[in-house]
KOLGU-4560 file (N, C-alpha, C; in nm, 3 decimals, padded with zeros to 5 digits):
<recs>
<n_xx: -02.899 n_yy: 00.014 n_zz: -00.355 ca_xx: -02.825 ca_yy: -00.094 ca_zz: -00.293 c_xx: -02.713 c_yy: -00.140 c_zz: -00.386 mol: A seq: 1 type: UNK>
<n_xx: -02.743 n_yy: -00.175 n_zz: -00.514 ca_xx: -02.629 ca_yy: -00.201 ca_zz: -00.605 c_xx: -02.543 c_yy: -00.089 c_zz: -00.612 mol: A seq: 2 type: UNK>
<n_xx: -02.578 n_yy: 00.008 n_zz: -00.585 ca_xx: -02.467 ca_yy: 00.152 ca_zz: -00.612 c_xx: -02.386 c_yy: 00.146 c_zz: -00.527 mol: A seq: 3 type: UNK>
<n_xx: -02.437 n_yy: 00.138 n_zz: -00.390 ca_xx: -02.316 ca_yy: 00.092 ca_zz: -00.314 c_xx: -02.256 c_yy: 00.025 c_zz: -00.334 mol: A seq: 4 type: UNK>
<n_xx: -02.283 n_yy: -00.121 n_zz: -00.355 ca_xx: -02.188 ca_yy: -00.219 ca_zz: -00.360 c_xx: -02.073 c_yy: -00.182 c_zz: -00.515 mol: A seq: 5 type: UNK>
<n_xx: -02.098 n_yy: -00.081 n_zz: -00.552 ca_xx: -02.019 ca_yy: -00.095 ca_zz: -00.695 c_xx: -01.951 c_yy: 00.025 c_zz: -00.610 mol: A seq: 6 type: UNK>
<n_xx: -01.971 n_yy: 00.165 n_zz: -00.511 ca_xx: -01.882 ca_yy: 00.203 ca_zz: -00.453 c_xx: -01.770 c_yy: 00.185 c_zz: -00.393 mol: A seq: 7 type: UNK>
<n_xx: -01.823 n_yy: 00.049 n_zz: -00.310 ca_xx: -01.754 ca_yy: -00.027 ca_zz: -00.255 c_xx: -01.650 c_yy: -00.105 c_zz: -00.307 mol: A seq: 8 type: UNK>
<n_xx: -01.675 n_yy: -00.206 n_zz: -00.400 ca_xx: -01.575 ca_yy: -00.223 ca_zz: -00.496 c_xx: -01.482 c_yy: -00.137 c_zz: -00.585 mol: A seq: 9 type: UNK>
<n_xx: -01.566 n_yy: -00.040 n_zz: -00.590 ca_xx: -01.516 ca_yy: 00.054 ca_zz: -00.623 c_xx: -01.348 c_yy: 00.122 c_zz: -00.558 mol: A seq: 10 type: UNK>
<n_xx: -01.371 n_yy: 00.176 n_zz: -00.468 ca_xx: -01.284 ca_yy: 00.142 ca_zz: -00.344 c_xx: -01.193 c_yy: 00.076 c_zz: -00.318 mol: A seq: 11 type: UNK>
<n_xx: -01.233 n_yy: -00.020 n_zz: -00.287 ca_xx: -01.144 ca_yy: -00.178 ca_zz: -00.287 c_xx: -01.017 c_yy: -00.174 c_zz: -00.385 mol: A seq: 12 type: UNK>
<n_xx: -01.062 n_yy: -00.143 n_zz: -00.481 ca_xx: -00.984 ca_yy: -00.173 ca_zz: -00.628 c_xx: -00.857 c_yy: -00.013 c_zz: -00.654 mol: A seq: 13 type: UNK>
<n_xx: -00.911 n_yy: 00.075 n_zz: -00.568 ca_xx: -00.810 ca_yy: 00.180 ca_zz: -00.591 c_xx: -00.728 c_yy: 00.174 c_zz: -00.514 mol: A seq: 14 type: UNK>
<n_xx: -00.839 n_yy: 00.117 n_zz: -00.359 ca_xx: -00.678 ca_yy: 00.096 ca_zz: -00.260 c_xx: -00.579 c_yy: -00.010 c_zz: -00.271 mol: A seq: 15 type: UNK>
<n_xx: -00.640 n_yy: -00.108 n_zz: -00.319 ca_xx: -00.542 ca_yy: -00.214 ca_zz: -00.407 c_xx: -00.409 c_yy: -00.184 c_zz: -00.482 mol: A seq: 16 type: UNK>
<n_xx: -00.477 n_yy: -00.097 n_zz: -00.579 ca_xx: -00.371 ca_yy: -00.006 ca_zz: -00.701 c_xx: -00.261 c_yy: 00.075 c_zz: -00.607 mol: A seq: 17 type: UNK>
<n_xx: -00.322 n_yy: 00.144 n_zz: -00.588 ca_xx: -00.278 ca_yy: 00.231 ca_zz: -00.466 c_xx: -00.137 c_yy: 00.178 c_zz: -00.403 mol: A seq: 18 type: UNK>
<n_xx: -00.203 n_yy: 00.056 n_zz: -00.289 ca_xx: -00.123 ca_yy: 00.017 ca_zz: -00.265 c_xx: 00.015 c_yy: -00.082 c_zz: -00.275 mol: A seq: 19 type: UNK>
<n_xx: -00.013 n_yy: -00.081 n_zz: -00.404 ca_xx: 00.086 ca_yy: -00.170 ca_zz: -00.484 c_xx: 00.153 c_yy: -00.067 c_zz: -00.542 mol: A seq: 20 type: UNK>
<n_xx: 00.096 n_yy: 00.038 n_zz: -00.615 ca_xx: 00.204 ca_yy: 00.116 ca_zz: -00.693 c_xx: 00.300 c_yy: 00.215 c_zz: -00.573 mol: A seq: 21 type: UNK>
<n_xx: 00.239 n_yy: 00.232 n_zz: -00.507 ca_xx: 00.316 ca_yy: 00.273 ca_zz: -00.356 c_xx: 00.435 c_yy: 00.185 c_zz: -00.297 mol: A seq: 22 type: UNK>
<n_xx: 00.404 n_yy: 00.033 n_zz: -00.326 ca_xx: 00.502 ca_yy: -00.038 ca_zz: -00.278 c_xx: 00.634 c_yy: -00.028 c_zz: -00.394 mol: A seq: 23 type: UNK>
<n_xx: 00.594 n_yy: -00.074 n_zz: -00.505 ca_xx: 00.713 ca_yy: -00.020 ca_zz: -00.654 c_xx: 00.732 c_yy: 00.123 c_zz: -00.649 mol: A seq: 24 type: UNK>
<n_xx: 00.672 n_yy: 00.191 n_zz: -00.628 ca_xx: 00.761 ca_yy: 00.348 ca_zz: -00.611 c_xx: 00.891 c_yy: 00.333 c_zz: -00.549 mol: A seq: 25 type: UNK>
<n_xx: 00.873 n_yy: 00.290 n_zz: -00.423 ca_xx: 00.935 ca_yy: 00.323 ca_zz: -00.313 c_xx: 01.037 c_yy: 00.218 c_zz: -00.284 mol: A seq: 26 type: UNK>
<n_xx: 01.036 n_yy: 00.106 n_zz: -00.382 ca_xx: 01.113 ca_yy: -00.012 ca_zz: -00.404 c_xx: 01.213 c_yy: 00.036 c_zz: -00.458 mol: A seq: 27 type: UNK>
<n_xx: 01.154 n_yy: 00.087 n_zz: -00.608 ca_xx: 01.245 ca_yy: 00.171 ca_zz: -00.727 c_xx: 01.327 c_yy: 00.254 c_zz: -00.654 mol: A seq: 28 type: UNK>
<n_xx: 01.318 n_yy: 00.360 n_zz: -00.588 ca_xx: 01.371 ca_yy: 00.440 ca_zz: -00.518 c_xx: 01.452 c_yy: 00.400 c_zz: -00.404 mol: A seq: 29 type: UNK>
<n_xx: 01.376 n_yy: 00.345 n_zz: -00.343 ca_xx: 01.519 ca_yy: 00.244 ca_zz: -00.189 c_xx: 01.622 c_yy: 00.182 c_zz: -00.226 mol: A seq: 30 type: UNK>
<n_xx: 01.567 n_yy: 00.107 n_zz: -00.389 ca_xx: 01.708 ca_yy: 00.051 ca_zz: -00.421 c_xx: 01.852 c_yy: 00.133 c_zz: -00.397 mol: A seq: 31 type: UNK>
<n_xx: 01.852 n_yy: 00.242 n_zz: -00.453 ca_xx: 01.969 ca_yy: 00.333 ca_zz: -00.409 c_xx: 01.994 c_yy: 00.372 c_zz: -00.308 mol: A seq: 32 type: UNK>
<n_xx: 01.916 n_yy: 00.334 n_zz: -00.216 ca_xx: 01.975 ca_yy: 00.348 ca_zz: -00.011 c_xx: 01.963 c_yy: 00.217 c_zz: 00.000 mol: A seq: 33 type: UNK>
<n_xx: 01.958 n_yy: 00.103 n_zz: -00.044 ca_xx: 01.954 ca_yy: -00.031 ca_zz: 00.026 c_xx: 01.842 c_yy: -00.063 c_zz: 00.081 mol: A seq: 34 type: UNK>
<n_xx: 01.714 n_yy: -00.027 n_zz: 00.066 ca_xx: 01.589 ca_yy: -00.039 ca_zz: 00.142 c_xx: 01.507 c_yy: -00.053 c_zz: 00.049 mol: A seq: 35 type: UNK>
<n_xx: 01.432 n_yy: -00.155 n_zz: 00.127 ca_xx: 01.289 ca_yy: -00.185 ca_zz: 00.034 c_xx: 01.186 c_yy: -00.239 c_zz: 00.133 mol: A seq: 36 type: UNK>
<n_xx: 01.053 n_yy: -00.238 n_zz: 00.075 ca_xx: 00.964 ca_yy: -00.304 ca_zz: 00.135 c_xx: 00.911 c_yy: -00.420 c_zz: 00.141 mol: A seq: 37 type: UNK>
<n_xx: 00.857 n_yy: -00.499 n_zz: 00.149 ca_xx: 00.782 ca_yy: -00.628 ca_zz: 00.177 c_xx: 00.670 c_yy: -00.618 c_zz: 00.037 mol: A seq: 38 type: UNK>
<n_xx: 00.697 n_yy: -00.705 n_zz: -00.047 ca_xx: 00.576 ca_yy: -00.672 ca_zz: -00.165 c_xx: 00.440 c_yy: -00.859 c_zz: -00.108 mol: A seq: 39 type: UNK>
<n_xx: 00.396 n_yy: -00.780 n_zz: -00.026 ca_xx: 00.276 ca_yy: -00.867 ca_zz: 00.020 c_xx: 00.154 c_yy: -00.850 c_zz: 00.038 mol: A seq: 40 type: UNK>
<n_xx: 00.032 n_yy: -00.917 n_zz: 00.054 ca_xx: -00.081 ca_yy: -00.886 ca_zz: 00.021 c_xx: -00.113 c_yy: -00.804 c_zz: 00.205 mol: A seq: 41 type: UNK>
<n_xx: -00.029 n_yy: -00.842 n_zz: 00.267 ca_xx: -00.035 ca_yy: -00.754 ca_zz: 00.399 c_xx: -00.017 c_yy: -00.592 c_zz: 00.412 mol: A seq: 42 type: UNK>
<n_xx: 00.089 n_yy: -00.589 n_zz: 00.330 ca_xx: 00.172 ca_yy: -00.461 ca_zz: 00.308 c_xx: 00.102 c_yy: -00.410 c_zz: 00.196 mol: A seq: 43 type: UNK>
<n_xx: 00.008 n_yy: -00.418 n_zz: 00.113 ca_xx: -00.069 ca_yy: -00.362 ca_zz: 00.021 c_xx: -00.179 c_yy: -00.325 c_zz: 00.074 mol: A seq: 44 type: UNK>
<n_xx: -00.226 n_yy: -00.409 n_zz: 00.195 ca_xx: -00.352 ca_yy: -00.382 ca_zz: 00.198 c_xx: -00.366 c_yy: -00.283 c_zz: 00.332 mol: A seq: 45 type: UNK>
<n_xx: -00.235 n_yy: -00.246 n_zz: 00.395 ca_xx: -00.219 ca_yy: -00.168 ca_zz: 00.480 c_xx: -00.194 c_yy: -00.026 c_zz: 00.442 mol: A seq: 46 type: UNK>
<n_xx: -00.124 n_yy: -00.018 n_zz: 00.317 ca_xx: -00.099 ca_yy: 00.074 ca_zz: 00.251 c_xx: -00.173 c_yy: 00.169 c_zz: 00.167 mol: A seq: 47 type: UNK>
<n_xx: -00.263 n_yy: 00.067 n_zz: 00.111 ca_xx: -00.399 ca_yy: 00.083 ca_zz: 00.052 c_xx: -00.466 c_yy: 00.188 c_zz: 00.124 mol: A seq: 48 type: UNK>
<n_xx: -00.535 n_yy: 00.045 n_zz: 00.244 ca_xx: -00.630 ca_yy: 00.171 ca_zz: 00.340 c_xx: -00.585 c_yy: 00.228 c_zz: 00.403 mol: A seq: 49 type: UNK>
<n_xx: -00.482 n_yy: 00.245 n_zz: 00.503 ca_xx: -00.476 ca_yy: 00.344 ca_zz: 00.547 c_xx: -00.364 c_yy: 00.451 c_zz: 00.467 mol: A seq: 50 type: UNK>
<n_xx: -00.331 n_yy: 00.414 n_zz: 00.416 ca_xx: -00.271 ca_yy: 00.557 ca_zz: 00.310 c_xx: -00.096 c_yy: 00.561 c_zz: 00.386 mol: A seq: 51 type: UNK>
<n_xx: -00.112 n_yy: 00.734 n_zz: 00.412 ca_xx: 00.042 ca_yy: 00.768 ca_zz: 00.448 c_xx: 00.028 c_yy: 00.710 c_zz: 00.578 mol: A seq: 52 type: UNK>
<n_xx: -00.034 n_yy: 00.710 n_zz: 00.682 ca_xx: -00.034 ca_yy: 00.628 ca_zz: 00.819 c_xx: 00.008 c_yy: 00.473 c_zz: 00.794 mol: A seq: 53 type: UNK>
<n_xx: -00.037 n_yy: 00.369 n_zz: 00.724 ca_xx: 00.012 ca_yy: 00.259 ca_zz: 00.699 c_xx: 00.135 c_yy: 00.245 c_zz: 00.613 mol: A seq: 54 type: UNK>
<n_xx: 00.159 n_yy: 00.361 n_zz: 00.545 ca_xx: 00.316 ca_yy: 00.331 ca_zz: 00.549 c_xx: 00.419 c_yy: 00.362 c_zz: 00.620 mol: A seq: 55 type: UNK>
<n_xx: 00.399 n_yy: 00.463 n_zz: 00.676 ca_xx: 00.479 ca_yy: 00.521 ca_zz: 00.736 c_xx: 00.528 c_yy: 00.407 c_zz: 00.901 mol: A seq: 56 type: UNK>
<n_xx: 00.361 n_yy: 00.320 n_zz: 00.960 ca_xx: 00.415 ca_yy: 00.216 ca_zz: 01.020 c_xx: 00.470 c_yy: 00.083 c_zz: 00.970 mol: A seq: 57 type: UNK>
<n_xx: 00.448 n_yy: 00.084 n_zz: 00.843 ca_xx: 00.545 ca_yy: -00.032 ca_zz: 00.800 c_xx: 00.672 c_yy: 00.045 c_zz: 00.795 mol: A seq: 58 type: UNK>
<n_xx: 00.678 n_yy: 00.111 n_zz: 00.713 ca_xx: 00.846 ca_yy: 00.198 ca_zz: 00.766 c_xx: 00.888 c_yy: 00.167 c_zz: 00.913 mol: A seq: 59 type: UNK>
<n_xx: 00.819 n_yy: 00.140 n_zz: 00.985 ca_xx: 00.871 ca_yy: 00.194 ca_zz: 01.103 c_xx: 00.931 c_yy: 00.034 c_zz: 01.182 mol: A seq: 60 type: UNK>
<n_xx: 00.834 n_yy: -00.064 n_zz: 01.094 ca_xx: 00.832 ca_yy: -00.224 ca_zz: 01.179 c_xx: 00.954 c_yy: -00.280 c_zz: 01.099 mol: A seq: 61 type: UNK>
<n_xx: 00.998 n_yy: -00.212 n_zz: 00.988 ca_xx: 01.090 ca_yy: -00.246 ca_zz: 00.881 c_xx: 01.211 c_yy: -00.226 c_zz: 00.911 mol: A seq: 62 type: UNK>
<n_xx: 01.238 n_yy: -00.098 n_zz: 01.064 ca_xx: 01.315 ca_yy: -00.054 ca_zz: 01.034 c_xx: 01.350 c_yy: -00.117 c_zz: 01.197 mol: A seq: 63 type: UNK>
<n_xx: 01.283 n_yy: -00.162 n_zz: 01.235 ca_xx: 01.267 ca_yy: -00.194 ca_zz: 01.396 c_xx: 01.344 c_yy: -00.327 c_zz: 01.362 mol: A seq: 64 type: UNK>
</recs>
């Protein structure tokens, strides 16, 4: 039971990373096209879990 829960957190904490260093990548880089993303606990945590699918729809609401 504790193993899970340390999986779990486990988890938690990479998609976190994840999704933050995903948001500064791609910040760093847009700067030179004029584009950037939203640095929020929304947009991290979309990015996080669902990976290339959650960015690719924030790309998409960003651009809407």
């Amino acid at each position: 039971m504790v193993i899970e829960l340390l999986k779990t957190i486990k988890y938690i904490v990479k998609s976190i990373i994840i999704g933050i260093s995903s948001i500064l990548i791609f910040n760093f880089v847009g700067q030179f096209f004029n584009i950037s993303l939203p640095f929020n606990i929304l947009a991290i945590i979309l990015i996080g879990f669902f990976r290339l699918p959650g960015f690719i729809i924030l790309l998409i609401v960003l651009i809407l």
